[in-house]
C-alpha positions as CSV (number, residue, x, y, z in Angstrom):
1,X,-38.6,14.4,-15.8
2,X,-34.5,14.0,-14.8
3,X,-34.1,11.2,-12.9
4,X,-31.2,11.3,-9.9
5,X,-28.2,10.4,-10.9
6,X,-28.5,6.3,-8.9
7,X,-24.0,6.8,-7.9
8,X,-26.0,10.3,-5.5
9,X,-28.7,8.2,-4.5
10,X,-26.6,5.2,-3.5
11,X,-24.2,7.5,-1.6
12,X,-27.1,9.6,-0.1
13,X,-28.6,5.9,1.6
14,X,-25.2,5.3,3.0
15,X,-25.6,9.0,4.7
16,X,-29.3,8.5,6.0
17,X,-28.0,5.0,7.5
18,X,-24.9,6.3,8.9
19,X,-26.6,9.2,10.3
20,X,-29.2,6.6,11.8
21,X,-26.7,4.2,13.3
22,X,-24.8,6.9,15.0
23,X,-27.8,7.8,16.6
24,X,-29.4,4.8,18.1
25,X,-26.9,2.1,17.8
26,X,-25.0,1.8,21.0
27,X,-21.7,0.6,19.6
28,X,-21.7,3.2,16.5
29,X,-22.7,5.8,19.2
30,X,-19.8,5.2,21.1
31,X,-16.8,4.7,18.4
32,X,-13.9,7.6,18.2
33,X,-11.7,8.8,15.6
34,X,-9.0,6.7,17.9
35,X,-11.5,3.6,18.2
36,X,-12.3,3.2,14.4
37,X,-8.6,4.0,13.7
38,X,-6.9,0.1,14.0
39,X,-10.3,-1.3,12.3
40,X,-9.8,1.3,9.7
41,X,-6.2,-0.1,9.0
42,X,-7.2,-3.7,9.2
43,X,-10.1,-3.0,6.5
44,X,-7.5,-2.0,4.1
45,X,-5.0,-4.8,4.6
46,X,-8.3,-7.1,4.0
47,X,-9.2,-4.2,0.5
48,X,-5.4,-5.0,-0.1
49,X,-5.8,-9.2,-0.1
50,X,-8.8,-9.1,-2.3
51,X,-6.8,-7.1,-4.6
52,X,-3.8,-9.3,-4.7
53,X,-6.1,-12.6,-5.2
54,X,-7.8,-10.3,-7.7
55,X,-11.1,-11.3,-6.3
56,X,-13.7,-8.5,-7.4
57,X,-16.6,-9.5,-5.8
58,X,-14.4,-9.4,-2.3
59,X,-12.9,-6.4,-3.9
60,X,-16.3,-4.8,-3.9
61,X,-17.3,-5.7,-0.2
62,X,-14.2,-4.0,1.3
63,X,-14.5,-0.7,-1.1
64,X,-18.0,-0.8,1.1
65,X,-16.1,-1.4,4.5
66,X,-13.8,1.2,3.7
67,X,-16.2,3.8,2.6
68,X,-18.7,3.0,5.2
69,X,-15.1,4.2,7.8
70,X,-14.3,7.0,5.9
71,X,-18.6,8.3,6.1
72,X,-18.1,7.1,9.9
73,X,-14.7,9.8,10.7
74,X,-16.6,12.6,8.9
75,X,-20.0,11.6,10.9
76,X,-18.0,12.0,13.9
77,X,-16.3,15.2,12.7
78,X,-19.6,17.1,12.1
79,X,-20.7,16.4,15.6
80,X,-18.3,19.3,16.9
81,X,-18.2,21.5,13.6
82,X,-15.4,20.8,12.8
83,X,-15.9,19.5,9.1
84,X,-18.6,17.1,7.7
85,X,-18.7,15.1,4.6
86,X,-19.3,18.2,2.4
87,X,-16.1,19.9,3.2
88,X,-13.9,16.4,2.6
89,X,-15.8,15.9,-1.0
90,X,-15.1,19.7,-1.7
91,X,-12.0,19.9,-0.6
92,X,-10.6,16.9,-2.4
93,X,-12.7,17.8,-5.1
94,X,-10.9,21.3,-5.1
95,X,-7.4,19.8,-4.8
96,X,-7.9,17.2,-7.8
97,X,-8.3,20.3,-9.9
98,X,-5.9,22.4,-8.4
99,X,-3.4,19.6,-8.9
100,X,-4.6,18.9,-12.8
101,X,-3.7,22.1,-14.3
102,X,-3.3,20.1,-17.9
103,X,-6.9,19.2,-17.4
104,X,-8.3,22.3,-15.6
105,X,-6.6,24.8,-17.0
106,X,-3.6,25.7,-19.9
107,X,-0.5,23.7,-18.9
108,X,0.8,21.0,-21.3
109,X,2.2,18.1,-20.4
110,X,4.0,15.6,-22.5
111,X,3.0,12.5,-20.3
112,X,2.5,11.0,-17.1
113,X,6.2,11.4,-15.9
114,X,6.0,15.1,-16.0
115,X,2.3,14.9,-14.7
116,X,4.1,13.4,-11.5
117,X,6.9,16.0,-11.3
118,X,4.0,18.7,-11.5
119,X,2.0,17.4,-8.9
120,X,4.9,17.5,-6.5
121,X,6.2,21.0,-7.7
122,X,2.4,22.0,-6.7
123,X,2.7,20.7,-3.3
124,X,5.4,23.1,-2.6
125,X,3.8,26.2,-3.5
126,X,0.6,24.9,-1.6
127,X,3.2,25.4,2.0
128,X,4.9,22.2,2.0
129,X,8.9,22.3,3.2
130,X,9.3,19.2,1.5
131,X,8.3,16.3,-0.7
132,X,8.7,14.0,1.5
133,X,6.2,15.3,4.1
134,X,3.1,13.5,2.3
135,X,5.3,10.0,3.6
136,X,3.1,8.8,6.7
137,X,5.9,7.9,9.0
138,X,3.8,4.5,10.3
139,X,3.8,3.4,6.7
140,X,5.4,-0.3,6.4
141,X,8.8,0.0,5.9
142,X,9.1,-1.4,2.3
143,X,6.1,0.7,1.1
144,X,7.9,3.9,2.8
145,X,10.9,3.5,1.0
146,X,8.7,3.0,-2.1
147,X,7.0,6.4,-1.9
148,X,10.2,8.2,-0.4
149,X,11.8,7.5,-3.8
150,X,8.8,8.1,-5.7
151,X,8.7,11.4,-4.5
152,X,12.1,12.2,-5.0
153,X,11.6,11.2,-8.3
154,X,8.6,14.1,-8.8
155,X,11.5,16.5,-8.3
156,X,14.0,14.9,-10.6
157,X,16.0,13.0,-7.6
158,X,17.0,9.8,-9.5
159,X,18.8,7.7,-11.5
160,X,18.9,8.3,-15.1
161,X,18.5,4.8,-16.2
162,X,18.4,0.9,-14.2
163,X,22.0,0.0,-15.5
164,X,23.0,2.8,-13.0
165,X,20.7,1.1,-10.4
166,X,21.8,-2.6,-10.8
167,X,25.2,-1.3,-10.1
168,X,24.2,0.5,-6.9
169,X,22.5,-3.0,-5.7
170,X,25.8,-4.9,-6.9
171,X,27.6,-2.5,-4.8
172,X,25.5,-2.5,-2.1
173,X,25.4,-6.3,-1.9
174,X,29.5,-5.9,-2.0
175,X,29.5,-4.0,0.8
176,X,27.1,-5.9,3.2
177,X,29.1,-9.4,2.3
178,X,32.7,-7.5,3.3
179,X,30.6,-6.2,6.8
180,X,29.3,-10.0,7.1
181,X,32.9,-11.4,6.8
182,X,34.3,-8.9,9.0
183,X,31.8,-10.3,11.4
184,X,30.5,-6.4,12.3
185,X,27.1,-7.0,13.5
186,X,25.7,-3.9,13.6
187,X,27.3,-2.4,10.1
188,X,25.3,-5.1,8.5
189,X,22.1,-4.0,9.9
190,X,23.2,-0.9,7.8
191,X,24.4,-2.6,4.7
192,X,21.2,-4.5,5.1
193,X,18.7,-2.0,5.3
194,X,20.7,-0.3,1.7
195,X,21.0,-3.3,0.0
196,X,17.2,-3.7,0.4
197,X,16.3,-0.2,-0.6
198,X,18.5,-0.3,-3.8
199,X,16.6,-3.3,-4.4
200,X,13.0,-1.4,-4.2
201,X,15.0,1.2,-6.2
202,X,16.1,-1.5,-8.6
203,X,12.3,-2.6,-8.6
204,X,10.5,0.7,-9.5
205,X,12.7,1.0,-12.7
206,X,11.2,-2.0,-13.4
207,X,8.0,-1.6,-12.9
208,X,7.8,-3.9,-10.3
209,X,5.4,-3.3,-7.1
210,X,8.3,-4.6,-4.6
211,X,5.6,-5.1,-2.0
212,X,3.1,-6.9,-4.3
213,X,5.7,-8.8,-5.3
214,X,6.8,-10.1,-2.0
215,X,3.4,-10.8,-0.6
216,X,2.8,-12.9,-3.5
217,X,6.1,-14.9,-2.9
218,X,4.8,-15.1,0.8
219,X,1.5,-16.5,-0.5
220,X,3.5,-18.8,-2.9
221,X,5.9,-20.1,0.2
222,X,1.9,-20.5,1.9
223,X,0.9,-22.4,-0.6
224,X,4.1,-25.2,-1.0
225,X,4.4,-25.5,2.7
226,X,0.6,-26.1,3.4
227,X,1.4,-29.1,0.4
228,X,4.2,-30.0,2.3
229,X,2.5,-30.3,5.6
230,X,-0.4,-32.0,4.1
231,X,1.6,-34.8,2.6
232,X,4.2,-35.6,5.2
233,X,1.0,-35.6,7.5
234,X,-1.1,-38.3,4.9
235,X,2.1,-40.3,5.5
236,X,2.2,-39.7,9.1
237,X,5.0,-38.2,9.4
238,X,6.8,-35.2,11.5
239,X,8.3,-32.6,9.9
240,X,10.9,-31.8,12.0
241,X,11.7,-35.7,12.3
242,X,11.9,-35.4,8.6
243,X,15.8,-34.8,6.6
244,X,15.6,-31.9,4.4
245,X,16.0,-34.4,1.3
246,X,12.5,-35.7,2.3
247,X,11.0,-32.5,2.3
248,X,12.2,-31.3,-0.7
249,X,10.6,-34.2,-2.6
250,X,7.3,-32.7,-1.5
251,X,8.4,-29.0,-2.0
252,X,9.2,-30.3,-5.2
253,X,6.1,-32.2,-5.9
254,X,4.4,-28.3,-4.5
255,X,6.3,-26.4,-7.0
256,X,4.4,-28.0,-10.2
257,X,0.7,-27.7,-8.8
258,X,-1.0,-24.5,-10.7
């Protein structure tokens, strides 16, 4: 006797209970695409934290949010015929293969750099004007500029090594200083915003997640200030009646705890 496969069976529960809630749950009976959207987003900022603080068992909890959401948009879709869950596992089912030709059918590939270039060559002939169309434009900035240069990477868009790249940010960071001394407010906004996208630039050649990276300086700066706050407050002290030599010594005193 086969037994079912427990991954179908799990998913299959998920369906039955989503199919369940919709129907006599007042609040699930009531949510919208548009209603679900902003606790869809917030879900994956939480997935995102979990990941950062490589927390697994929290890791685990918001893979269940998050696929609980994305069983909830296709619930909702079925209701008017207009797709249900079957035609958003087929269809990204039929795309994955489509878009594996090395794997699904006779193209080589020499590694993952040219599995990325065909990818986005593949895009195009599916209809697409350009690369860049698969950029959501309400991505965060920094994670935009990210994935625009990714993209124009998978068409051959790029630098050809980070030597080039540091000397883009050098001259970038030449550039903003002479707008900043020339006192021409809105030029630096301009310098500014290329400065910081040579410096994601700069990042991806070094295989450096620039947005990782800064949220785990934020979480650092958490971290030492919270210290900072604790101990000028065990003293029963103000910060802000505090000199900036006194707060070092506890920034200081922050910067060697693990």
């Amino acid at each position: 006797m086969q037994h079912e496969d427990p991954r179908l069976a799990a998913f299959g529960r998920l369906l039955t209970i989503m199919d369940e809630l919709r129907e006599q749950c007042p609040w699930d009976r009531k949510q919208t695409m548009e209603t679900l959207r902003p606790l869809t987003i917030e879900e994956m900022y939480e997935l995102a934290d979990a990941i950062l603080k490589n927390d697994l068992e929290e890791v685990k909890k918001e893979l269940g949010d998050v696929m609980l959401h994305l069983v909830f948009y296709a619930k909702i879709a079925s209701e008017t015929q207009a797709f249900d869950i079957t035609d958003v596992l087929h269809g990204i089912c039929d795309k994955l293969i489509t878009r594996h030709p090395h794997i699904y059918g006779d193209v080589k590939v020499s590694g993952e750099e040219e599995v990325k270039q065909n990818w986005e060559k593949l895009k195009l002939k599916e209809g697409k004007k350009s690369v860049l169309e698969g950029v959501p434009g309400s991505l965060p900035a920094m994670v935009k500029a990210t994935r625009i240069q990714e993209k124009a990477r998978g068409v051959g868009f790029d630098w050809d090594n980070q030597e080039q790249v540091w000397e883009k940010l050098q001259e970038e960071l030449a550039e903003l200083k002479a707008e900043v001394d020339a006192g021409h407010a809105e030029q630096m906004e301009g310098e500014f915003g290329d400065l910081l996208f040579s410096m994601i630039n700069y990042a991806r050649f070094l295989e450096v997640n620039p947005e990782n990276a800064l949220e785990k300086t934020n979480q650092k700066f958490i971290k030492r200030f919270t210290y900072l706050e604790s101990q000028a407050a065990a003293r029963g002290l103000l910060l802000q009646n505090m000199t900036l030599q006194e707060m070092d010594a506890f920034w200081n005193e922050a910067k060697k705890l693990p």
